[in-house]
C-alpha positions as CSV (number, residue, x, y, z in Angstrom):
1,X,202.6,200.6,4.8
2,X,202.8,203.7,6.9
3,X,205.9,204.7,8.9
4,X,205.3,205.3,12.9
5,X,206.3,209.0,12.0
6,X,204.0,209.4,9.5
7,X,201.1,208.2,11.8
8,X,201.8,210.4,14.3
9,X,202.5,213.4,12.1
10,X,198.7,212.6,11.0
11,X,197.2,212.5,14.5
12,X,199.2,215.4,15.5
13,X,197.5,217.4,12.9
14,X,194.2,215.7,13.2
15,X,194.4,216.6,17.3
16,X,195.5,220.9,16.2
17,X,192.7,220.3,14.2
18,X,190.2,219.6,17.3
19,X,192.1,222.3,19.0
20,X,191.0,225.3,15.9
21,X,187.3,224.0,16.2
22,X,186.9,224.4,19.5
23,X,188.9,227.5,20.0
24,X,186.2,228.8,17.2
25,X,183.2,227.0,18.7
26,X,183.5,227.0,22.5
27,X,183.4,231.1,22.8
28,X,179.7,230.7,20.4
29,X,178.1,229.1,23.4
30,X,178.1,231.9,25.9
31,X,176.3,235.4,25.3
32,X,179.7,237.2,26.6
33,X,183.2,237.1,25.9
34,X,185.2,234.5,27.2
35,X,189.0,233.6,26.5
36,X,189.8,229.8,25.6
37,X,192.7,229.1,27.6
38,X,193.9,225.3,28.0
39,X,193.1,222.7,25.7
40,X,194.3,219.2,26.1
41,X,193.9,215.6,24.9
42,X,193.7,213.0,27.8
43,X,194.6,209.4,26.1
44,X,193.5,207.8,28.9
45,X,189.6,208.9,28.8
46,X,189.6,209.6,25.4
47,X,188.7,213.1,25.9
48,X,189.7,216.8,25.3
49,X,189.8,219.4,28.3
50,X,189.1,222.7,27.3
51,X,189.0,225.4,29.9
52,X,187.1,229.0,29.5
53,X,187.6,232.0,31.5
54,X,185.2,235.3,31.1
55,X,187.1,238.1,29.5
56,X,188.0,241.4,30.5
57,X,184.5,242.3,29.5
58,X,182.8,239.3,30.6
59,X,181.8,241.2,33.9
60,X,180.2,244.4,31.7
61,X,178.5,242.3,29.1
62,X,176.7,240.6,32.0
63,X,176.1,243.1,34.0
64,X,174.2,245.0,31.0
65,X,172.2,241.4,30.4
66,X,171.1,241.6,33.9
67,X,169.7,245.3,34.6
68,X,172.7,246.8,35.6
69,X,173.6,244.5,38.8
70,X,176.8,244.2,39.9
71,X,178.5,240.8,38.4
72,X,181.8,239.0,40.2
73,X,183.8,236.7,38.5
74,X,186.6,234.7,39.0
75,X,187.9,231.0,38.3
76,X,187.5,229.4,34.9
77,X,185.0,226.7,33.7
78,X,186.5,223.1,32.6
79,X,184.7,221.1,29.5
80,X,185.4,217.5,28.9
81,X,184.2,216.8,25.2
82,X,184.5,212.8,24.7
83,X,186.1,211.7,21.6
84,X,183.4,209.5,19.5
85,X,183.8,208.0,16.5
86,X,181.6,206.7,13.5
87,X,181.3,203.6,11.1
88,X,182.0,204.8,7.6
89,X,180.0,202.9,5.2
């Protein structure tokens, strides 16, 4: 039988664990640099926020994608990745 402190020592790691894939992931699915700031685990939804915000050379990177026009950015983008889980047979 587990102790409470060793449960939570196991879904503390198993949550920093979420947190190193997706701070390795996330930046993969855009074709500039971006910065993963916030990442967070809601218990209520069952979810992990991330937010993303374009790095210092975000604006460049875009700007060379598009022709040369002139790119703006501010703000950050917010991802909610639902937890799922699956049977193991």
């Amino acid at each position: 039988m587990t102790t409470l402190n060793e449960e939570m020592a196991t879904v503390r790691s198993e949550v920093e664990d979420v947190r190193e894939q997706l701070r390795a992931e996330v930046p993969t699915l855009f074709e500039f640099d971006v910065t993963v700031g916030n990442i967070s685990y809601n218990t209520n939804s069952d979810s992990v926020s991330v937010t993303v915000e374009p790095s210092s050379r975000a604006r460049e990177q875009i700007s060379e994608q598009l022709g040369g026009v002139n790119v703006k950015t501010s703000g950050q983008l917010e991802f909610e990745f639902r937890v799922t889980t699956t049977d193991a047979e």
